[in-house]
C-alpha positions as CSV (number, residue, x, y, z in Angstrom):
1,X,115.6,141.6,206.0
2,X,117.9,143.9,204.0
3,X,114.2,144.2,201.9
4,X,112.2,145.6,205.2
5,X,115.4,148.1,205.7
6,X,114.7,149.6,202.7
7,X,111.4,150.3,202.8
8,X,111.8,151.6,206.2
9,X,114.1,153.5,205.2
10,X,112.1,155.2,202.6
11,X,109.2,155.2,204.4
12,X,111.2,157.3,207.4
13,X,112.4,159.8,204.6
14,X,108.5,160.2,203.1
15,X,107.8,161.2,206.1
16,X,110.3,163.6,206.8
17,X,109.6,165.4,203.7
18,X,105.8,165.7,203.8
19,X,106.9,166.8,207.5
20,X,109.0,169.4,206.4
21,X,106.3,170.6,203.9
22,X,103.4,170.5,206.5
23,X,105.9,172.7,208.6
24,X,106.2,175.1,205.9
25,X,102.2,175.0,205.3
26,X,101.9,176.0,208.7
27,X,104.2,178.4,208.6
28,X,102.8,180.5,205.9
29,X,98.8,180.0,207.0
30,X,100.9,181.6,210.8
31,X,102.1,184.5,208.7
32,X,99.3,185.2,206.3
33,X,97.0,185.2,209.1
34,X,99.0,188.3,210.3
35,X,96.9,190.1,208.1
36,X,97.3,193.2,206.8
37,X,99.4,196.0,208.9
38,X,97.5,197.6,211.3
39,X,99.6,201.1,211.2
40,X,100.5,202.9,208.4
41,X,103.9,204.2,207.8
42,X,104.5,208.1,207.5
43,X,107.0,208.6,204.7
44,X,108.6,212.2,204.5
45,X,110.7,213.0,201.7
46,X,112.5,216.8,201.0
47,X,111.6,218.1,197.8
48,X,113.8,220.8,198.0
49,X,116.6,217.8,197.6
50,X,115.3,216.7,194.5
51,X,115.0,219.6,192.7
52,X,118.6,220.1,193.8
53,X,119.7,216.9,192.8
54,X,117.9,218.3,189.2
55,X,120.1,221.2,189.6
56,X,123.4,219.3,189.9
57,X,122.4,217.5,186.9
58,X,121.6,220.1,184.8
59,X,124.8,222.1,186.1
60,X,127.2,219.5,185.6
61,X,126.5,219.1,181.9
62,X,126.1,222.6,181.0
63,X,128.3,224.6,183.3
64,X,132.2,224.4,182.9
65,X,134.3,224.3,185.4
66,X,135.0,227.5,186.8
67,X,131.3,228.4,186.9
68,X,130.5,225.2,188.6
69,X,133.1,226.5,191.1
70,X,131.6,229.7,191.6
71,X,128.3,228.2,191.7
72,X,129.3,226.0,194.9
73,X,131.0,229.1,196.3
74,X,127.6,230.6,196.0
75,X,125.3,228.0,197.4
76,X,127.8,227.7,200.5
77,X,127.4,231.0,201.3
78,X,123.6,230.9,200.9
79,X,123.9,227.9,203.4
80,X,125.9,229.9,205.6
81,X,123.3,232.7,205.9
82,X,120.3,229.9,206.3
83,X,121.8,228.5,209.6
84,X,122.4,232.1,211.0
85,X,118.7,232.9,210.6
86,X,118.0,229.3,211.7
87,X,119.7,229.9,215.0
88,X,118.5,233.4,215.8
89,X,115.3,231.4,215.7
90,X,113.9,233.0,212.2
91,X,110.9,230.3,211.4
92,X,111.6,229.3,207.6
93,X,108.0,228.3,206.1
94,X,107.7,224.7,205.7
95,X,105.1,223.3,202.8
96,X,103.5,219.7,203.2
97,X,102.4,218.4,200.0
98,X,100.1,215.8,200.6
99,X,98.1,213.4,197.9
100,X,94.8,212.7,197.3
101,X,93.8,210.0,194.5
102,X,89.8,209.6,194.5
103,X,87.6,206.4,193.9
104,X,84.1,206.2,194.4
105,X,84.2,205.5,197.8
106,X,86.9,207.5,198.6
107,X,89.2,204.9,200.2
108,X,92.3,206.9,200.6
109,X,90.3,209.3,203.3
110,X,91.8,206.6,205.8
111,X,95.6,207.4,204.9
112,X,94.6,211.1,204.0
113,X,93.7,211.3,207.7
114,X,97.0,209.9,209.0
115,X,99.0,212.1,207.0
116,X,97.0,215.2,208.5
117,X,98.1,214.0,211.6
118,X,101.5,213.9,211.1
119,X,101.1,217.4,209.3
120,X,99.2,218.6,212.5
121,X,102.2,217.1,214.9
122,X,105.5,219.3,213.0
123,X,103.2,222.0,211.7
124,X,103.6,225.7,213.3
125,X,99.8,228.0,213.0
126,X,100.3,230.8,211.3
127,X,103.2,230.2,209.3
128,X,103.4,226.9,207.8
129,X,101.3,225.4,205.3
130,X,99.8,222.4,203.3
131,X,99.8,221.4,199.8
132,X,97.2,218.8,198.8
133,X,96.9,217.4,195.2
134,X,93.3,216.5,194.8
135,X,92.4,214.1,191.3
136,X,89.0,212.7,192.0
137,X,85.7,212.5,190.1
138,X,84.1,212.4,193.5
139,X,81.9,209.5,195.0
140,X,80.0,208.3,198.1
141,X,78.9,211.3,200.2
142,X,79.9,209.9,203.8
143,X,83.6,209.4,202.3
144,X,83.9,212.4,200.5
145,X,82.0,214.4,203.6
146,X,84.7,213.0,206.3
147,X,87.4,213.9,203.6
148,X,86.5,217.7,204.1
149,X,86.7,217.5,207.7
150,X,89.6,216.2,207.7
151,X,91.1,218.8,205.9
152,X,89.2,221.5,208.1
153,X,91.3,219.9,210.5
154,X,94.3,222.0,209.7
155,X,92.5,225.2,208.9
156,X,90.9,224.8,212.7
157,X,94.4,224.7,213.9
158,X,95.3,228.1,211.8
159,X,97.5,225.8,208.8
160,X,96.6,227.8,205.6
161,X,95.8,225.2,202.7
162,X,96.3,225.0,199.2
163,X,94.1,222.9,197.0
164,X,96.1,221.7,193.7
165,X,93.8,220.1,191.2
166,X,95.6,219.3,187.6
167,X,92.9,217.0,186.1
168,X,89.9,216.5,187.8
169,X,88.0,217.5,191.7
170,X,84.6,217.2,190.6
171,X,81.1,216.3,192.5
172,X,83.3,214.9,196.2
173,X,86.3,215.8,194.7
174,X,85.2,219.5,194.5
175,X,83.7,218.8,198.1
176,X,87.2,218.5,199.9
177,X,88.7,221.1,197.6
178,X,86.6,224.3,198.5
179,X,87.4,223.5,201.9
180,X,91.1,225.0,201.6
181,X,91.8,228.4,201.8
182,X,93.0,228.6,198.0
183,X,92.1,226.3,195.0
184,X,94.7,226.3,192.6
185,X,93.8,224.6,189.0
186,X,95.3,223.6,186.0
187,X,94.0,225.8,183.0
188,X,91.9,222.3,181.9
189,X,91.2,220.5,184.8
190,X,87.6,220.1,185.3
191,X,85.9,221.3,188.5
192,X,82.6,221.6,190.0
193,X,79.7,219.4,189.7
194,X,78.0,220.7,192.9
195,X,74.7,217.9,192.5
196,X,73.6,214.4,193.7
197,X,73.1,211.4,191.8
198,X,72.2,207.8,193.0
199,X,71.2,205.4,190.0
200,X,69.4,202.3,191.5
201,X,68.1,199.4,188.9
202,X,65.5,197.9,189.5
203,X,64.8,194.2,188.7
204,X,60.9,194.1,189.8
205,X,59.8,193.7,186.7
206,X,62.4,191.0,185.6
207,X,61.0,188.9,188.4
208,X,57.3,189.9,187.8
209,X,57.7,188.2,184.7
210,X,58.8,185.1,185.5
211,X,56.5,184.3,188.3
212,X,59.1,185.0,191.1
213,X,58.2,186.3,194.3
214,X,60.4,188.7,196.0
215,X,59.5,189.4,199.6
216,X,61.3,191.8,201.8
217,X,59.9,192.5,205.5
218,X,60.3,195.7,207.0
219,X,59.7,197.5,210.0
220,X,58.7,201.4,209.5
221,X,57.1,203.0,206.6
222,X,60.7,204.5,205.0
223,X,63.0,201.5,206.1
224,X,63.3,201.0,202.6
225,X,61.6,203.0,199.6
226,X,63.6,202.0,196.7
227,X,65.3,198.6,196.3
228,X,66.6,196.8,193.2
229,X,64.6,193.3,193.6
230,X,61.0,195.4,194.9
231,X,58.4,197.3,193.2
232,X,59.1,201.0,193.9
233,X,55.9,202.9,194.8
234,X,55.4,206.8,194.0
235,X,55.2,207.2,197.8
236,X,58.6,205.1,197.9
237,X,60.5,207.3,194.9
238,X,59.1,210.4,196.3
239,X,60.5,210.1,199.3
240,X,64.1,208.8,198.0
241,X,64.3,212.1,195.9
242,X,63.5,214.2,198.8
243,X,66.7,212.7,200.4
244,X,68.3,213.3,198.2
245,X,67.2,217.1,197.7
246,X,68.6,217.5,201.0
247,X,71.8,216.2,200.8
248,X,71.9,218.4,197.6
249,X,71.1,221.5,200.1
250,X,73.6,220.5,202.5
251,X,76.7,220.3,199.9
252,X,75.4,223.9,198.3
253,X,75.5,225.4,202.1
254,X,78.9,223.5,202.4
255,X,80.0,225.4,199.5
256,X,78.5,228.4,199.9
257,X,80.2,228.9,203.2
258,X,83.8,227.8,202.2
259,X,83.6,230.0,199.4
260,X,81.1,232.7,200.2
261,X,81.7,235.0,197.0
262,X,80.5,232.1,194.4
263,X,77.3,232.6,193.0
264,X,75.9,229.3,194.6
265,X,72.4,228.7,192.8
266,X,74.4,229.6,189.2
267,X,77.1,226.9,190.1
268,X,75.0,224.4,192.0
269,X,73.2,222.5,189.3
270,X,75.3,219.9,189.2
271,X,77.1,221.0,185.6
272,X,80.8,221.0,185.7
273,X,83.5,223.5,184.2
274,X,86.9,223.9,182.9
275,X,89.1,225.4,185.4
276,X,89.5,228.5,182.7
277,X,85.9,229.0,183.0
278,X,85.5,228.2,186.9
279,X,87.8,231.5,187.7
280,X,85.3,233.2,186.7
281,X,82.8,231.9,188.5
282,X,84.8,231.8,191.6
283,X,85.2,227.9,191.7
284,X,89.0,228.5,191.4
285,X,91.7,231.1,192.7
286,X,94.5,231.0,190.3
287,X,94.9,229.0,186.7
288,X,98.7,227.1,187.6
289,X,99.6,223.3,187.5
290,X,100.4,221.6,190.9
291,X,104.2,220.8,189.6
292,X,104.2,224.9,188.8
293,X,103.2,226.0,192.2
294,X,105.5,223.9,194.2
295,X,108.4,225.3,191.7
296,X,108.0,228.6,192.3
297,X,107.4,228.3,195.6
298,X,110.6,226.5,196.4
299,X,112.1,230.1,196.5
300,X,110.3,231.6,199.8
301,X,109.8,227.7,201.9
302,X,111.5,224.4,201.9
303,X,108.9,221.6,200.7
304,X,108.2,218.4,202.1
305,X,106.7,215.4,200.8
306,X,104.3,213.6,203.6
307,X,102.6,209.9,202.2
308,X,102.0,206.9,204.0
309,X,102.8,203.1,203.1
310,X,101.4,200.3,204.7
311,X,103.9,198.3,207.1
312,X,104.8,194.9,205.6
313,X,103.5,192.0,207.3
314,X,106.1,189.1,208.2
315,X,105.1,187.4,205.4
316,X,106.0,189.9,203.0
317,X,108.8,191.0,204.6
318,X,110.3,186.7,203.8
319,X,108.8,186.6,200.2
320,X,110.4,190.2,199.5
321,X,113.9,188.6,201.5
322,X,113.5,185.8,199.1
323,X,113.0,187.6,195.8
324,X,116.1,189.7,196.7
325,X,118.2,187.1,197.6
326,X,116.8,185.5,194.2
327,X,117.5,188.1,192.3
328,X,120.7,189.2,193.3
329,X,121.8,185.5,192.0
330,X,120.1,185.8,188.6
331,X,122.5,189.2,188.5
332,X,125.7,187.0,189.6
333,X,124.8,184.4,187.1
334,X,124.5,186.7,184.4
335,X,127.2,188.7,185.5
336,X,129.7,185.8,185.0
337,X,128.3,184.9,181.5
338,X,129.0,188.3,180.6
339,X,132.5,188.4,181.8
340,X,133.7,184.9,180.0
């Protein structure tokens, strides 16, 4: 009898414990079916602050104590004067810097878009203005296309913009940039490449070869000219290139009017310069590095960062829990080692 006990007993406890992880499986598959965030965070951060925090730094190591004094003495003062003008309703210039990093398809147009709105939302016409760092070799007209519109947002609603570019706004990136009001380049950063490409391989041949048939129905003569498994007819390629001569046309006349003084058929042939050479030409305003311009102009306007970060879903918000808690007891344990 006491036999039978025992395996009930362990049966019972089995069971519990493939309970207790089928629980647990169910409980992750319920949080990772949350998906990812549906709203994006807005993140705002002074700059102002940090290059203060710089400044402390700096000051405490090389200033000695009665000029640190008279230093504070100073800034208090300049405080003081700040909130006076503040309350006799004197609007301060505010800067948004905002960030643009560029892939081919241009996938951060989505959070670009939500940080305009937020921009749009605190921003006063006519005296504030935004800052965006553009590094992108360009990509897929649509994304690129909707990128520029988004910025025209804020010019429609009289926000002057700056366009920073340290490395690269070539092709799409050049596409959003001449839409500000101002593009301001590193001396070597590489702009322009006003032109169209679309490289399509084609595997007709491949197949030909070895006897495989490839059949693709379509309905309408242009549905589809130029594929990568069928043969591509003159009437097929001909027809591709004139779309793409008028997509070409269409970013020239979207240049041209953003930036009415550039020589358009010079610049528009799909060659690319360095930002030294595109003053010239009128592809850039002013030869200074985005860290540069926001330094100096930390004088006249305070800065803000805007960004965005995706919300945590509830399962990320436990695993993170979990390595924190985990961590912070590594850092105990090795904590007390250290001490014995």
């Amino acid at each position: 009898m006491a036999f039978w006990l025992d395996i009930a007993a362990f049966l019972l406890k089995a069971l519990i414990i493939v309970a207790a992880f089928g629980g647990l499986a169910v409980l992750i598959a319920r949080l990772a079916r949350s998906g990812e965030p549906k709203d994006q965070e807005i993140k705002v951060r002074s700059l102002d602050e940090r290059y203060d925090d710089m400044s402390d730094a700096m000051n405490g190591a090389l200033l000695d104590r009665k000029e640190r004094k008279a230093l504070a003495k100073t800034r208090k003062k300049e405080a003081k004067a700040a909130g006076k003008a503040r309350r006799r309703g004197e609007p301060g210039k505010r800067i948004y810097v905002l960030s643009f990093k560029g892939d081919m398809r241009a996938s951060a147009v989505k959070r670009l878009g939500a940080e305009i709105d937020a921009v749009l939302i605190a921003a006063r016409p006519q005296t504030d203005e935004a800052v965006i760092r553009i590094d992108s070799p360009g990509g897929t007209v649509t994304g690129y296309g909707l990128a520029a519109a988004e910025i025209l947002r804020l010019r429609d609603r009289k926000i002057k913009v700056t366009a920073s570019v340290d490395q690269v706004a070539a092709s799409g990136g050049y596409m959003m940039a001449c839409v500000a009001d101002r593009i301001v380049a590193a001396p070597f950063a590489i702009v322009g490449s006003i032109g169209v490409v679309a490289p399509v391989p084609n595997l007709h041949r491949l197949l030909k070869k070895n006897e495989i048939d490839f059949e693709e129905i379509t309905a309408g003569e242009f549905k589809r000219t130029v594929s990568v498994l069928g043969e591509i007819t003159p009437a097929g390629r001909e027809h591709f290139r004139e779309k793409l001569d008028t997509t070409h046309q269409a970013f020239k006349t979207h240049v041209a009017e953003c930036r009415p003084k550039v020589d358009i058929d010079r610049v528009a042939n799909g060659d690319y310069w360095l930002a030294r050479e595109g003053l010239a030409l009128g592809l850039v305003d002013e030869l200074s590095t985005g860290d540069d311009l926001l330094f100096r102009a930390r004088d006249s306007a305070r800065l803000y960062e805007v960004s965005t970060e995706a919300r945590k879903t509830l399962l990320q918000q436990v695993l993170s829990g979990i390595g924190g808690a985990a961590q912070s007891a590594v850092d105990l344990v090795i904590a007390r080692l250290a001490a014995r």
